[in-house]
C-alpha positions in Angstrom: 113.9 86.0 109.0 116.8 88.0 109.0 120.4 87.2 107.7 123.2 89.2 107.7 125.4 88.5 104.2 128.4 91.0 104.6 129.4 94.0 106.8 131.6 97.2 105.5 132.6 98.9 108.8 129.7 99.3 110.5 127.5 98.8 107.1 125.9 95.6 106.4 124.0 94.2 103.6 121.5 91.7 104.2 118.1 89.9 103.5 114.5 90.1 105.5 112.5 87.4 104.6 108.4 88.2 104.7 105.2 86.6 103.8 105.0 87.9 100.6 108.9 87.8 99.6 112.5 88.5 100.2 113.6 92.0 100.6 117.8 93.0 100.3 118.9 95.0 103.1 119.5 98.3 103.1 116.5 99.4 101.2 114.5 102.5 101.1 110.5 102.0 101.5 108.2 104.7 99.0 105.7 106.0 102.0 102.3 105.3 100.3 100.6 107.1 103.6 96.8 106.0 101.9 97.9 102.5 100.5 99.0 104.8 97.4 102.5 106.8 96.8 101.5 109.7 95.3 101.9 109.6 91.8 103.3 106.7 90.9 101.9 102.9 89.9 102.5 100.0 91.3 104.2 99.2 88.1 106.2 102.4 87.9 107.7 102.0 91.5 108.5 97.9 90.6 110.6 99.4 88.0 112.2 101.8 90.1 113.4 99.4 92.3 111.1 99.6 95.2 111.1 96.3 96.9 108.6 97.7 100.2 105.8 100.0 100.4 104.6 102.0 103.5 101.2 103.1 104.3 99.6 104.7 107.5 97.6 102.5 109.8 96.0 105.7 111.2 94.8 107.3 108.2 93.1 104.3 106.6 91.7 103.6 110.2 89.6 106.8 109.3 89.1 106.4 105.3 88.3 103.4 104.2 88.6 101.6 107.1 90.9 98.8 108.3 87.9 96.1 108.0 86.9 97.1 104.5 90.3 96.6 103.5 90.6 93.4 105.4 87.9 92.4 104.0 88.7 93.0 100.2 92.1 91.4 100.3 94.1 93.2 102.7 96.6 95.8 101.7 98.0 93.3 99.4 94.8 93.0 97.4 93.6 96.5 97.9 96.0 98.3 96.6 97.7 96.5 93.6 100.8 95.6 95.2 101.3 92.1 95.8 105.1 92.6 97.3 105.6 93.7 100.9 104.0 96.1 102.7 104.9 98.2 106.2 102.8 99.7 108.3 103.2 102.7 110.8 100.8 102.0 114.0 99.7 105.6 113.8 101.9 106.6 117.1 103.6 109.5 114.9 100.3 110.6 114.5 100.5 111.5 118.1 103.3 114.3 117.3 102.4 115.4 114.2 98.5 116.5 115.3 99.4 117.5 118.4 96.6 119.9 118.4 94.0 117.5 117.7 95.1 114.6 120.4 94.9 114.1 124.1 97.7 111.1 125.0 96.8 109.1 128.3 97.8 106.6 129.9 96.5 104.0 127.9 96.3 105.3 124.5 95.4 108.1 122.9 92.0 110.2 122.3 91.8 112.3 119.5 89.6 114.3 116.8 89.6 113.0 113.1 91.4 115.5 110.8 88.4 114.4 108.3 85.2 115.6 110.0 86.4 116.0 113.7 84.6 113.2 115.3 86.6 111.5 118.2 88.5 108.3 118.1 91.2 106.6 120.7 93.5 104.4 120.0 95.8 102.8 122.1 98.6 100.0 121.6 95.5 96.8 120.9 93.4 99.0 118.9 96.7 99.5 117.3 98.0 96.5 116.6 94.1 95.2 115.7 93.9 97.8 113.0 97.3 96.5 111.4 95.8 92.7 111.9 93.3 93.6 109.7 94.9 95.9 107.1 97.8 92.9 107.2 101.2 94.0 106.4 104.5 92.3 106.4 106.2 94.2 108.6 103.7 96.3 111.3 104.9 98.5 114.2 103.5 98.8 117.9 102.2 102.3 119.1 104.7 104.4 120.6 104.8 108.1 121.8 107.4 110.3 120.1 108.0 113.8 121.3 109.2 117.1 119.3 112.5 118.5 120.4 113.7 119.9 122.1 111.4 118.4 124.8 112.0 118.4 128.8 113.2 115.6 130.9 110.0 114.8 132.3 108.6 114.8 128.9 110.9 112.5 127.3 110.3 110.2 130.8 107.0 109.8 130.1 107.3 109.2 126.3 109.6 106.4 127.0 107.2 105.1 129.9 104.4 104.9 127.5 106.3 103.5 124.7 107.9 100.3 126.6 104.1 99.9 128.0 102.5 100.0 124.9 105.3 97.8 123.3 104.1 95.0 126.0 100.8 95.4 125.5 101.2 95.5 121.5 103.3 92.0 121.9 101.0 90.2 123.3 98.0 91.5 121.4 99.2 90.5 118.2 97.6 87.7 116.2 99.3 86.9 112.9 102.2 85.0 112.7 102.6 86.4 108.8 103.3 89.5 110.2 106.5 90.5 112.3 105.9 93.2 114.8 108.6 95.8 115.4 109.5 97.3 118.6 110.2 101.3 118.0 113.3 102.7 120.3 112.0 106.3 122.1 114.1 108.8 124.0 114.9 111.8 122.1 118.5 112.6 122.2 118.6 111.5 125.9 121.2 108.5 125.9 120.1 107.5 129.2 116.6 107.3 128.3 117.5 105.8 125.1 119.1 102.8 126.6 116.4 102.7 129.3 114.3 102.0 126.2 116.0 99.5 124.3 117.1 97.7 127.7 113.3 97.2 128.5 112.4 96.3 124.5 115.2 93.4 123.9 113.5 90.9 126.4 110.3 91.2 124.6 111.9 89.3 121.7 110.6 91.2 118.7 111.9 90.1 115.5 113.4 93.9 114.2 113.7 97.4 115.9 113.0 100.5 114.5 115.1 103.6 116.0 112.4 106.6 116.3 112.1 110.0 118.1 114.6 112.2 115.7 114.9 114.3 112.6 112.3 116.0 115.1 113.5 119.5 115.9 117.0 118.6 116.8 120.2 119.6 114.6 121.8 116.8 112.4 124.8 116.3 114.7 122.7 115.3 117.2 120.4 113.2 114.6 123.4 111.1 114.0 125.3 110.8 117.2 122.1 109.6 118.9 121.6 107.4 115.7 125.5 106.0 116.3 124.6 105.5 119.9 121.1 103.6 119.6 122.3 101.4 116.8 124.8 100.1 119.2 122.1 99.0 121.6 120.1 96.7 119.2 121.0 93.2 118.8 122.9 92.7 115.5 121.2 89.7 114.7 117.6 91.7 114.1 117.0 94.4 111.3 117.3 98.1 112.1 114.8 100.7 110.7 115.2 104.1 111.1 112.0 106.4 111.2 111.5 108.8 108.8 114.6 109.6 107.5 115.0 110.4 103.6 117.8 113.3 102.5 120.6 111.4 100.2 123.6 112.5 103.1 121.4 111.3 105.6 120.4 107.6 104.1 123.7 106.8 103.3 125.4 107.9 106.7 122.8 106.1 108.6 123.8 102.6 106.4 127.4 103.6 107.6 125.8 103.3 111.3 124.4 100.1 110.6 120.4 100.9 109.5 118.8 98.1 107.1 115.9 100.3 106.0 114.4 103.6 105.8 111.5 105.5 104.9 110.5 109.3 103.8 107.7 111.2 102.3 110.6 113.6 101.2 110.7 112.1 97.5 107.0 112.6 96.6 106.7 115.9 98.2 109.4 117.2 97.1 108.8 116.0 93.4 105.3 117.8 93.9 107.4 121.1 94.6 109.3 121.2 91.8 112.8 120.1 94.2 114.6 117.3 92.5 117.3 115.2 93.7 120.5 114.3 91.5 124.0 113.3 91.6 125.1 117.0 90.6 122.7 117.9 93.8 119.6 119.1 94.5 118.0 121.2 91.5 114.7 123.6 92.1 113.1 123.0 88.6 111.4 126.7 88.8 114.8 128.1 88.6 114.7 130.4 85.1 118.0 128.7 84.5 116.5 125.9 83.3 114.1 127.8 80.7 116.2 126.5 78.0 117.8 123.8 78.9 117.8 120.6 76.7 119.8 118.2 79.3 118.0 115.4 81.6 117.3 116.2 85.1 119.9 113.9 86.2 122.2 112.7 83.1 123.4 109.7 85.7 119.7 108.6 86.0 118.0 105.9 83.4 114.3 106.4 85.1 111.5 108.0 82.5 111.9 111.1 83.5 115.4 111.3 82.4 114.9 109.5 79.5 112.4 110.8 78.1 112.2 114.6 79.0 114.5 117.5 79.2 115.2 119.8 82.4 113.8 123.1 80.0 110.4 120.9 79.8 110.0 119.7 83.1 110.6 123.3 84.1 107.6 124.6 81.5 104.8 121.6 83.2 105.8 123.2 86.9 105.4 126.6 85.8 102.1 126.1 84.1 100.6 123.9 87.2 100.5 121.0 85.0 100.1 117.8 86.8 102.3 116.1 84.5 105.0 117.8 86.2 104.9 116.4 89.7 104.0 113.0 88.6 107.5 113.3 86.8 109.2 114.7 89.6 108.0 112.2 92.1 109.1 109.8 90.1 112.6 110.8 89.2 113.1 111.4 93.1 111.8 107.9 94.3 114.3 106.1 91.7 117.4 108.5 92.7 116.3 107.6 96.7 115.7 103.8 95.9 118.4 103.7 93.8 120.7 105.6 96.1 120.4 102.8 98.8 121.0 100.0 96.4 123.8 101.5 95.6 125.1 101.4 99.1 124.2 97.9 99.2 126.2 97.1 96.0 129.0 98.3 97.5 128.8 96.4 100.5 128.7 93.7 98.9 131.9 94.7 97.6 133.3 96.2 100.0 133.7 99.8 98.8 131.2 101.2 101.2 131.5 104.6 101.2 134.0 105.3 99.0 132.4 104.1 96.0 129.3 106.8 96.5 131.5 110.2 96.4 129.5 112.3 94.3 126.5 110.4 93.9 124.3 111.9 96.8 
């Protein structure tokens, strides 16, 4: 499922096998939260280089369903893209409408953001809903908690999320689909290993590190990140949550992650904030009025090609949706290609040196 081709300190470059094809490690996964990334076609993220797409088990639990889908194809056939898919079990949900959830013991009850009518899931509805909406790659339910949290909040995170992880193993039903165990514990490295020590029996074929880039400062990010990584078997593919900023992608392949994910390129394209190899440029800036140049004049994605920084500039200013389509764009092929670059030079064995001034 997983093999390991080269390592570059503590960088590797590999390949994950899934039902629907082979995917070179480290890659960057487009977060399609609704089975779509915002945007962009099927087509248009091929070309860029995406090689996985994201979407969020919880939201199409509420809109359109995870049976409908099921039932026209799975995500595979639903949404247009025939490659692999990844789904999130909806756990980060948990943190991110705090307001609108009550977390138990057994799963969690909470409102819908759509129309406020009450829902629970816990770690088999979880894992059920992801059956049916049948990605490659699907995660079990797991608590994660905003930091700066207390010890006895963290405790019972960690509680919950080895529980659930038990209770998500032996639920699941599809042997096309490989289940991924999530390491919890905030910056705690006891709790961390706690965690990881109570995962590794369960056998799951890859482990995702999440629980930061959640209030705490980047220092911490990455020494917890340093220190997790170590407790994973190497032999198994290492995700972590969430991350997206082009210093933070490639100095978490330097401490050994195989794949990421973000929302950061899309949104940020939408807000006129592009990444490039000269940095990040805000497009509203009047210092782009007149200028003829590309966004990025390292970049080959339409965007770049075919549009100058003094036009991209005129479609945000004017609200034209033209202008975040481009933008999203631009900033999913710098992010995609940014991590294929850190592969390539893995591969041979110029890892990091070879990306100065690229991100």
């Amino acid at each position: 499922m997983f093999e390991i081709q080269t390592e570059c300190g503590g960088a590797r470059a590999g390949l994950l096998q899934t039902a629907h094809g082979t995917v070179e490690t480290p890659f960057f996964v487009p977060v399609g939260t609704r089975a779509s990334v915002r945007g962009i076609t099927p087509a248009e993220l091929r070309e860029a280089g995406a090689q996985m797409l994201l979407a969020n088990a919880f939201h199409l639990y509420l809109r359109p369903g995870a049976e409908l889908i099921r039932d026209l194809g799975g995500l595979h056939g639903f949404a247009g893209w025939d490659g692999p898919w990844l789904t999130d079990s909806g756990g980060f949900q948990v943190f991110s409408l705090a307001d609108l959830v009550r977390v138990q013991a057994d799963g969690v009850l909470f409102k819908s953001p759509l129309d406020g009518s009450e829902h629970f899931i816990g770690p088999k509805e979880a894992i059920r809903i992801q059956n049916d909406l049948g990605a490659d790659v699907i995660m079990a339910f797991d608590e994660c908690v905003r930091l700066p949290a207390t010890p006895e909040a963290v405790t019972r995170a960690v509680d919950r999320t080895i529980d659930w992880a038990r209770v998500c193993r032996d639920v699941h039903a599809r042997d096309d689909q490989q289940l991924f165990g999530i390491v919890q514990g905030g910056t705690d490295r006891a709790q961390r290993e706690r965690c990881a020590e109570a995962l590794l029996p369960l056998e799951f074929p890859g482990y995702a590190i999440g629980g930061l880039s959640v209030g705490e400062d980047r220092t911490e990010t990455f020494d917890t990140l340093a220190f997790s990584t170590a407790l994973l078997p190497r032999e198994r593919p290492r995700y972590f949550m969430g991350v997206g900023k082009p210093e933070d992608l490639v100095d978490s392949v330097a401490r050994g992650v195989d794949m990421f994910d973000c929302v950061i390129g899309t949104r940020n394209g939408r807000t006129a904030t592009l990444f490039t190899s000269e940095g990040v440029l805000h497009m509203r800036n009047k210092r782009f009025e007149r200028d003829p140049g590309p966004i990025d004049p390292a970049c080959s994605c339409p965007a770049c090609a075919g549009f100058s920084r003094a036009y991209l500039r005129h479609l945000y200013m004017s609200n034209e949706m033209l202008g975040p389509v481009l933008g999203s764009l631009h900033n999913t092929w710098f992010l995609v290609g940014l991590v294929r670059r850190c592969r390539e030079a893995i591969l041979e064995g110029t890892f990091p040196a070879a990306l100065d001034g690229t991100h």
